[in-house]
C-alpha positions in Angstrom: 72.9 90.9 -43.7 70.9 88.1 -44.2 72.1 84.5 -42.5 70.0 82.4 -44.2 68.1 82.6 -48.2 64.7 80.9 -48.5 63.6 79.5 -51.9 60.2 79.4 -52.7 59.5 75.4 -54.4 56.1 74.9 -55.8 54.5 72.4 -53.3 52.5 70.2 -56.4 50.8 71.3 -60.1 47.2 71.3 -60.2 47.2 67.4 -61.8 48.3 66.3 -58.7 45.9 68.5 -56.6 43.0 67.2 -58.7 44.7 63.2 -57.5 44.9 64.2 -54.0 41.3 65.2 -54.0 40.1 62.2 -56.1 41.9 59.6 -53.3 40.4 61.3 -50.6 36.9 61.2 -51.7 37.9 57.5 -52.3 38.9 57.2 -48.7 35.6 58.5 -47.3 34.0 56.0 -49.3 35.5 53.1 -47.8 35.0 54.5 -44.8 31.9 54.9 -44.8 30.9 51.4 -46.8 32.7 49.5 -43.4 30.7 51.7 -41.1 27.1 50.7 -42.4 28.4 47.4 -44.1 30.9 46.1 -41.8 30.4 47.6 -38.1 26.9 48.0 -37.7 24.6 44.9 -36.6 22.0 43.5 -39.1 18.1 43.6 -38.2 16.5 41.2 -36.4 14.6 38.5 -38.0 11.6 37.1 -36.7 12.0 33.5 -37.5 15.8 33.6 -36.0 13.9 35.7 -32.8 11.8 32.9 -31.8 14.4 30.5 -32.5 17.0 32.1 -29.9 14.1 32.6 -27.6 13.4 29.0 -27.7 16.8 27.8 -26.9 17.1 29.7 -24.1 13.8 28.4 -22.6 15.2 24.8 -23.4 18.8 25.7 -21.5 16.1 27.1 -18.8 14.5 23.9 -18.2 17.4 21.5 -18.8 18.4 23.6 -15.8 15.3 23.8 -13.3 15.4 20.0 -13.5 18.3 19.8 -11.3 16.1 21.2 -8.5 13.8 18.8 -6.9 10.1 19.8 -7.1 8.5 21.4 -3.7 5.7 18.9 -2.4 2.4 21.0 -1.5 1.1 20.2 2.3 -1.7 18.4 0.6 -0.1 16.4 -1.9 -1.1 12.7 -0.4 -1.1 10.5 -3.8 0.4 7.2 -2.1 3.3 6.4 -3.4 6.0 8.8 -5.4 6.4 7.7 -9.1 9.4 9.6 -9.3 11.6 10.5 -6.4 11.6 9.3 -2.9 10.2 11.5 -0.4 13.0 10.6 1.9 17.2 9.4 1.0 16.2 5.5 0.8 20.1 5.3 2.4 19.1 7.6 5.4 18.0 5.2 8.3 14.5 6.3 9.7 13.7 5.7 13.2 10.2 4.3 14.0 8.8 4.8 17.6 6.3 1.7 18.9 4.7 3.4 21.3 2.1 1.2 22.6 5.1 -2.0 22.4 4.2 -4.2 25.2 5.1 -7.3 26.6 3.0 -10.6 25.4 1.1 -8.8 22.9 1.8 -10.2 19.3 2.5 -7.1 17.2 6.1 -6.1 17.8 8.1 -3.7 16.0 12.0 -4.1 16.7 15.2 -3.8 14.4 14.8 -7.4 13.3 11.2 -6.1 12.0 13.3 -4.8 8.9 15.7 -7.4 8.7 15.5 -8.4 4.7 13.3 -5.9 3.5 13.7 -4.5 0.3 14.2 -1.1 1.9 15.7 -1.8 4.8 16.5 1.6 6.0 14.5 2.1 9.0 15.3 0.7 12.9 12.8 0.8 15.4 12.5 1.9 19.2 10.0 1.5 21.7 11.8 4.3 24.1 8.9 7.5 24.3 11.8 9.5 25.4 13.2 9.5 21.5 9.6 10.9 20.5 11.3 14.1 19.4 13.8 12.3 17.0 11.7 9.6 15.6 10.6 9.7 11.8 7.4 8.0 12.2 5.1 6.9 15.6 3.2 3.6 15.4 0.3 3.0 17.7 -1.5 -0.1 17.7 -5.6 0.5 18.6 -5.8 -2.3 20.5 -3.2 -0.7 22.9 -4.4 2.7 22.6 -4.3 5.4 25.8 -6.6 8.2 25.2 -5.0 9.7 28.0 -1.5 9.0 27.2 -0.9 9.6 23.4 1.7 11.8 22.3 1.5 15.3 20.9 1.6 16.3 17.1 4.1 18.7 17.7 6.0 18.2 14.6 3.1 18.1 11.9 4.9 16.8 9.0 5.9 13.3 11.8 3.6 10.4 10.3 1.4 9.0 12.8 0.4 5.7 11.9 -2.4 3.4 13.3 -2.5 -0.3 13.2 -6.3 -1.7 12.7 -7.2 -5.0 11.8 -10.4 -5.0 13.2 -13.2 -4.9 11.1 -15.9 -1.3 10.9 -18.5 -2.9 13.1 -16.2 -4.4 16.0 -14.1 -1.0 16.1 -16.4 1.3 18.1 -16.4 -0.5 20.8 -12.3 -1.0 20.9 -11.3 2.4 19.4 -13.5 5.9 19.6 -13.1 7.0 16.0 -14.5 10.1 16.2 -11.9 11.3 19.4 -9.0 10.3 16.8 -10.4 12.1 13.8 -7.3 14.3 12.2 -4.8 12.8 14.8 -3.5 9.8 12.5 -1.9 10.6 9.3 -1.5 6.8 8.0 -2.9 3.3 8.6 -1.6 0.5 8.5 -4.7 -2.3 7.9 -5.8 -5.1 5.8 -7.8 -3.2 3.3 -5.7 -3.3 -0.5 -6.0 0.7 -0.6 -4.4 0.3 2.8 -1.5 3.2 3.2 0.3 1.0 4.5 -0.7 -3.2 3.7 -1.3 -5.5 6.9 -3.4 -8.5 5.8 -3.7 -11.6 7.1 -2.2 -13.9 4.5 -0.7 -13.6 1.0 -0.5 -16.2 -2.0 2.8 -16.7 -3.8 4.4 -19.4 -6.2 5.9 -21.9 -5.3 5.3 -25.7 -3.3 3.1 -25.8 -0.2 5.3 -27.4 2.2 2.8 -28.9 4.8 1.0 -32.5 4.1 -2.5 -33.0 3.7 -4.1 -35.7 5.9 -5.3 -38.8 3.9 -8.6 -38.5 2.7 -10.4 -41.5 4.6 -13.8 -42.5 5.6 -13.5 -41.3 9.5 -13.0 -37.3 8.1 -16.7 -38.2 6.4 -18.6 -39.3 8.8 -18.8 -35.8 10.4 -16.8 -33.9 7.6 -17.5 -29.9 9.4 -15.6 -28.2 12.0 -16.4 -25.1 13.3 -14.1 -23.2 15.7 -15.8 -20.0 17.4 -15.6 -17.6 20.6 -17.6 -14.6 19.6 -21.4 -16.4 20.2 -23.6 -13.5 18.8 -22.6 -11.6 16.0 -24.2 -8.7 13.6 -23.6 -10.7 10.5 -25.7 -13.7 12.1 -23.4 -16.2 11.1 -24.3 -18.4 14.2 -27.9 -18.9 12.2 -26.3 -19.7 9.1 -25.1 -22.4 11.1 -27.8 -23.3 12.7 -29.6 -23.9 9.4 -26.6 -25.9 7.8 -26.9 -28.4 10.7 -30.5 -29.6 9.6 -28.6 -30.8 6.3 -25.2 -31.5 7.4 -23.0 -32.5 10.4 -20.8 -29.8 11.9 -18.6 -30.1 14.6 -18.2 -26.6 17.1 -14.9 -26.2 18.8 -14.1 -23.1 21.5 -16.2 -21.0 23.7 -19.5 -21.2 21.9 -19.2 -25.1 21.2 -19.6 -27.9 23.0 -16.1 -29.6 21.5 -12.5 -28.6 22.5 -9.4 -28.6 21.1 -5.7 -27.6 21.7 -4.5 -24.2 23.2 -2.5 -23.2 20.8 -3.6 -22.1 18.2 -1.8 -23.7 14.8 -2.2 -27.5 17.0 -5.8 -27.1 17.0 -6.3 -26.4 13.3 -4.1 -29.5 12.4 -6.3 -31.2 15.0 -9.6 -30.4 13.4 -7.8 -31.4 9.7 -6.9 -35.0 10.8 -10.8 -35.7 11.4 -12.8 -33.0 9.1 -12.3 -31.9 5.4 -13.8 -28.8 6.1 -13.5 -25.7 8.1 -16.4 -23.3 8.5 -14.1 -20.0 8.0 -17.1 -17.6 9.0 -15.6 -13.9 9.7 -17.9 -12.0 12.3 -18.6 -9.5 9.7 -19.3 -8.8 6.2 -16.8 -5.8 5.1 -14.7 -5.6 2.0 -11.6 -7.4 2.1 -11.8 -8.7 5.5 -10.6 -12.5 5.4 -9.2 -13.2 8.8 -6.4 -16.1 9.8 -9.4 -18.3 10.5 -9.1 -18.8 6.8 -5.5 -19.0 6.1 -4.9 -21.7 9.1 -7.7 -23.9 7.3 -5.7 -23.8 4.8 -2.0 -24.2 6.2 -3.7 -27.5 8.2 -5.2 -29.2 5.3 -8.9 -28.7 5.6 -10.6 -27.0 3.0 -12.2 -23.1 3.8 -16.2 -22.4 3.5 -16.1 -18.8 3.4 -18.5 -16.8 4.1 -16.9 -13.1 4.1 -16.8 -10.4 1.9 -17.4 -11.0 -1.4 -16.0 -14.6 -4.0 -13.7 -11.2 -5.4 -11.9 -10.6 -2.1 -10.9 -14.3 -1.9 -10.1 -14.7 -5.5 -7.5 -11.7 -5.5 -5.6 -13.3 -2.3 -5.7 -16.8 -1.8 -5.1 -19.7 -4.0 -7.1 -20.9 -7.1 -9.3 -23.7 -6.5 -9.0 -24.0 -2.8 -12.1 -22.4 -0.9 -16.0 -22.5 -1.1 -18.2 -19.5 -1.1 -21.8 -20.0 0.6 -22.6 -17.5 -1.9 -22.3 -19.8 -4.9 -25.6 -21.2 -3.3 -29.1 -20.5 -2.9 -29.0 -21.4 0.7 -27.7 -23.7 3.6 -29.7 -26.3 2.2 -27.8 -26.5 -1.1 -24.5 -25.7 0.7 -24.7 -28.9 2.3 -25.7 -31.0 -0.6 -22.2 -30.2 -2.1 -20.3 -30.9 0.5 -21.5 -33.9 1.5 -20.8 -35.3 -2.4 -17.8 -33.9 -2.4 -16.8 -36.3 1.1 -17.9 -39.3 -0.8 -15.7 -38.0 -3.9 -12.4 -37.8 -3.6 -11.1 -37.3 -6.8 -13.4 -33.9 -6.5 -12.3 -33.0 -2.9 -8.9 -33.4 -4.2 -8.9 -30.7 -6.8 -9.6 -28.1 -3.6 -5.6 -29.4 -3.2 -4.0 -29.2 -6.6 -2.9 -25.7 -5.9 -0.2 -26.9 -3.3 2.1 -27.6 -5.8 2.0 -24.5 -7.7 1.5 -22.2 -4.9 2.4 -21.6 -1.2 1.0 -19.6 1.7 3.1 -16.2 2.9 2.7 -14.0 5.9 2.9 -10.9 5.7 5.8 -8.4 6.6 4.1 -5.1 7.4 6.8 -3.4 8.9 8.7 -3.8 5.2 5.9 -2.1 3.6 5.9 0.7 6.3 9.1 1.2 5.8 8.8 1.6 2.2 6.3 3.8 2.2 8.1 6.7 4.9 10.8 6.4 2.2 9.0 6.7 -1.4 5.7 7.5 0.0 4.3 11.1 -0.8 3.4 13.4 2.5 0.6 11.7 4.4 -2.2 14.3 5.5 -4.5 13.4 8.8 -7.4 10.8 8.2 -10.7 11.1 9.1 -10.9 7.8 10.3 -14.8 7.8 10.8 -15.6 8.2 7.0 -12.6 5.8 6.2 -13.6 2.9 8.6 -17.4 3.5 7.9 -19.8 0.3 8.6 -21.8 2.1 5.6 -19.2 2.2 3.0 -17.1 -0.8 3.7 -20.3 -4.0 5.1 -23.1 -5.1 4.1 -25.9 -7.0 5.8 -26.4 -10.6 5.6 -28.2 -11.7 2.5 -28.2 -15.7 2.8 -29.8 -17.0 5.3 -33.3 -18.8 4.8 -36.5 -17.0 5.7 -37.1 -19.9 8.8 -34.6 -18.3 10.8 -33.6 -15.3 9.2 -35.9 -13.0 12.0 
């Protein structure tokens, strides 16, 4: 006996079988229209390629500049245009190590008192030799046999000079010190570090100018001197100015003296002379000594003879020195200045510039400090090819034939 009767239904008529098959055909379709349509990625375009490549380099170097750039050991172009070598806030400590007592270059804390980087204190203690930033060594107090080692080779050394290439020999062997300095600090203006004698600003010169009176004519020269002999033969050139003109010697080599201190004696010679013979001992670029600049301060009026009318014209003030080489000799040097003591309307033009300019003294410890903070890495000097007699002097050219042997 059967439990259970089955029916057989038809499941669909063959319209609806010919539907079924249409839809799914109609499926596949879609299907596959979002799969190559839809889904899959389009080709690559060249222009869009190099744009996308270029971005990415852009967003590479908008990056990289974050990073500061690595200085080569021999990268020595002065000063940095663009980022200090050192964190101008970071205090730097300078070691003086030839500081001694009663000699006139000091280097102490007060040294960068004012400066416009101020971020630098100084010591004199060789026991902080292994700390300190920077060593200064003055030649003049130099120790062959006591200089410290170049341990640390990136430490600036730094040498103070202000002689001039023919007095240095005999004061400081170059040649020993070759590659052992790495900066100097000197009056040259492609100094590393600028030491000159005296600068020229604006402003009112302070100090008064004796009254121009018959008594500074009658013997209108002075002449202050201790080095007797010298290569540029400057002791002839006065010689032969004395035929023409009256000139008064002060010091060792003359037969005059004046006060011991030094600025006294200048404003000595200014109350009886208009003019100062401000003769340097040699001829070398740029070397214009304070024999000039205390002329000046005292009242007197300079006769250079020196490096070239260029050197005085880029440091001191306009109108207020004579050149012996605007003439053909000491002869014609004379003539002029003996009209200008009997003129003084004319000698008084060599003072107009006191009341549009004043006389400054330099600060080289602010300029030292300056440079160990924004300068670029120092590499050693060869100090005979940079203080060369050849390069920087020249012989005299000015004296008359008479004498000139």
């Amino acid at each position: 006996m059967h439990l259970f009767r089955f029916r057989c239904v038809p499941v669909c008529t063959s319209r609806e079988v010919r539907s079924l098959f249409l839809v799914t055909i109609l499926l596949l379709t879609v299907s596959l229209w979002f799969h190559f349509i839809l889904i899959r990625k389009p080709p690559i375009n060249n222009v869009s390629h190099t744009l996308n490549l270029s971005t990415v380099e852009k967003t590479i170097q908008a990056r990289q500049i974050h990073f500061p750039q690595r200085l080569s050991p021999n990268h020595t172009s002065g000063v940095s245009q663009n980022h200090p070598a050192q964190d101008p806030k970071k205090p730097l400590l300078v070691l003086h190590w030839t500081e001694q007592p009663g000699f006139y270059f000091h280097v102490n804390n007060s040294s960068f008192s004012g400066c416009p980087v101020s971020s630098c204190s100084a010591t004199s203690d060789r026991k902080l030799l292994s700390i300190a930033d920077a060593v200064v060594i003055h030649g003049h107090r130099i120790n062959m046999s006591n200089l410290p080692s170049r341990k640390r080779p990136h430490k600036p050394y730094v040498l103070v000079w202000r002689e001039a290439p023919p007095q240095t020999p005999s004061r400081l062997p170059l040649r020993k010190l070759d590659g052992y300095f790495d900066l100097m600090m000197a009056y040259t203006r492609d100094a590393d570090v600028l030491f000159p004698y005296g600068l020229t600003g604006e402003g009112k010169q302070t100090e008064k100018v004796p009254p121009f009176n018959a008594s500074r004519g009658v013997r209108p020269v002075a002449w202050m001197v201790s080095h007797c002999k010298t290569v540029c033969k400057r002791e002839q050139y006065v010689a032969q100015l004395r035929h023409h003109i009256a000139v008064d010697t002060f010091g060792k080599c003359g037969e005059r003296r004046c006060p011991d201190q030094i600025t006294d004696c200048y404003r000595h010679l200014a109350v009886t002379h208009l003019f100062y013979l401000s003769f340097e001992n040699s001829l070398c670029d740029d070397y214009i000594t304070e024999k000039f600049w205390l002329a000046l301060q005292a009242g007197m009026v300079p006769v250079v003879r020196g490096p070239s009318p260029q050197s005085y014209h880029r440091v001191a003030p306009p109108n207020s020195f004579i050149h012996v080489d605007e003439f053909a000799g000491p002869k014609a040097l004379a003539a002029h200045l003996l009209a200008l003591s009997r003129n003084q309307a004319a000698y008084e033009e060599y003072h107009a510039w006191r009341n549009s300019h004043t006389l400054q003294y330099p600060r080289p410890m602010c300029n030292l400090c300056h440079r160990l903070h924004y300068g670029d890495r120092p590499k050693p000097l060869r100090l005979t090819k940079l203080w060369s007699v050849a390069d920087l002097c020249h012989e005299p050219r000015d004296l008359d034939e008479e004498s000139s042997s």
